[in-house]
C-alpha positions in Angstrom: 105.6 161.7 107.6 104.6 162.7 111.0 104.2 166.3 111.7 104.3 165.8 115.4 107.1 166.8 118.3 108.9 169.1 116.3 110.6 166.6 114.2 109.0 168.6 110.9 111.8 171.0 111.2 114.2 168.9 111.4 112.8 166.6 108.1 112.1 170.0 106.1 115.7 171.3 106.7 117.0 167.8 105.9 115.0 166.8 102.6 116.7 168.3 99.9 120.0 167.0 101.5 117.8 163.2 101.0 116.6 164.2 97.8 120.0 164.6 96.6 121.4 161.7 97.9 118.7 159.3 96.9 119.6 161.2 93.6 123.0 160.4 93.5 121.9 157.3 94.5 119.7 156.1 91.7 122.2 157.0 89.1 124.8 155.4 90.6 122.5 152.2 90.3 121.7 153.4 86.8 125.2 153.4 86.0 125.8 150.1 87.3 122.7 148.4 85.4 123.6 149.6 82.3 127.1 148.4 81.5 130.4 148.3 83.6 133.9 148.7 81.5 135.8 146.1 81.7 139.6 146.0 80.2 138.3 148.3 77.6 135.0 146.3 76.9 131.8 146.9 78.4 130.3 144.1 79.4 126.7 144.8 79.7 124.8 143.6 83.4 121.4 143.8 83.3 119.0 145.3 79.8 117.4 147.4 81.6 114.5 147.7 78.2 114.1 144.0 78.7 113.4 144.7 82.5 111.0 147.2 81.5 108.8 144.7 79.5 108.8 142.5 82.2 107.8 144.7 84.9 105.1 146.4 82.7 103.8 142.7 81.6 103.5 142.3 86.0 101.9 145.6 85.9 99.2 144.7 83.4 98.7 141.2 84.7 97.8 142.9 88.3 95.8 145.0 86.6 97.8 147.9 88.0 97.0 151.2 86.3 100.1 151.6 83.9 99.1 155.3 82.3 101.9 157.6 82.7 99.8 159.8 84.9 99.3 157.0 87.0 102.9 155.4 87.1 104.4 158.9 87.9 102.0 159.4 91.4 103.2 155.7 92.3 106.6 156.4 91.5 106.1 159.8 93.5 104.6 157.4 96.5 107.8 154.7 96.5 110.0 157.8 96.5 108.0 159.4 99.8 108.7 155.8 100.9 112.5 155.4 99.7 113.1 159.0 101.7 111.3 157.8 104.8 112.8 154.4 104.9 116.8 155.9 104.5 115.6 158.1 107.4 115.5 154.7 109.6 118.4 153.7 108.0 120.9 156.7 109.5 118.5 157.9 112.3 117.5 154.2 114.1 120.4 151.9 114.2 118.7 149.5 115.6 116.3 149.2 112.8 116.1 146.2 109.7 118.3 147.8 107.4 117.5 145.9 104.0 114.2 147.8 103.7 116.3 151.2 101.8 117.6 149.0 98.7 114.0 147.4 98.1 112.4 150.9 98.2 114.7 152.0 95.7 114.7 149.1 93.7 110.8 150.0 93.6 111.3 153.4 92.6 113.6 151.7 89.4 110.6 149.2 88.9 108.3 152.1 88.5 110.4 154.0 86.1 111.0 151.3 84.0 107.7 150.5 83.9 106.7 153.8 82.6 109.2 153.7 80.1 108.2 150.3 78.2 104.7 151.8 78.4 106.0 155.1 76.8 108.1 153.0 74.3 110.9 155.3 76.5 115.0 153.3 75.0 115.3 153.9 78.9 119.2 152.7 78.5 120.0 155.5 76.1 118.0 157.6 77.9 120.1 157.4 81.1 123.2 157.5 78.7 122.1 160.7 77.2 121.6 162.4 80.8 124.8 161.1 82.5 126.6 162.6 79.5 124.4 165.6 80.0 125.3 166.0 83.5 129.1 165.4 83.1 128.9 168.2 80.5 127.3 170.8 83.3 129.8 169.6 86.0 132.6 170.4 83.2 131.2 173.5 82.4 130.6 174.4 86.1 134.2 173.8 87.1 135.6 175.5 84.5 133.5 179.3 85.5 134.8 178.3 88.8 138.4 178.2 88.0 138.1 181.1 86.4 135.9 183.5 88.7 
């Protein structure tokens, strides 16, 4: 990012408002890759473990570092990347548009490549934290309600 003209401010007041929406984001997308319920039956899009061989098989084959140190400063790099290129997406208007879906798309590439490395059942994984996280917003609302 540029830290010139006084747009810094701006960006460090703004990040953790793109942080969380690139969160909310990326498990939306989770959600949708790993199964959509359909008429009580859930009908399963995309195996997201078999993904996860492939892109770690690409990895290996372009001899790309595939350590988990190594996967988690790239994934770290294509989120810098997915944060700057949503910033075109709302700030320039004008701008190619298609560039925020690929850059998280790249972000999910990375992960999943991590996980077949790590032998990571990246599906239950995700199934385990969105339950997670729906018990916090539960028990969240409920000390609201009563505070």
């Amino acid at each position: 990012m540029n830290n010139q003209g006084g747009g810094n401010e701006i960006y460090n007041r703004l990040y953790p408002v793109y942080l969380f929406k690139f969160m909310a984001i990326n498990n939306y997308i989770s959600r949708g890759f790993c199964g959509l319920e359909i008429m009580g039956k859930k009908e399963k899009m995309i195996d997201l473990n078999n993904i996860a061989k492939q892109s770690l098989k690409i990895a290996e084959h372009r001899k790309q570092k595939t350590d988990a140190l190594s996967c988690l400063k790239h994934c770290a790099g294509e989120i810098l990347e997915a944060v700057e290129s949503y910033t075109m997406f709302v700030y320039s208007p004008n701008e190619e548009k298609d560039s925020f879906p690929d850059e998280l798309a790249d972000v999910i590439m990375c992960i999943l490549t991590l996980s077949a490395k790590e032998n990571i059942d990246i599906e239950q994984a995700i199934l385990n934290c969105l339950e997670k996280n729906r018990k916090r917003a539960r028990a969240k609302y409920e000390a609201d309600k009563h505070n």
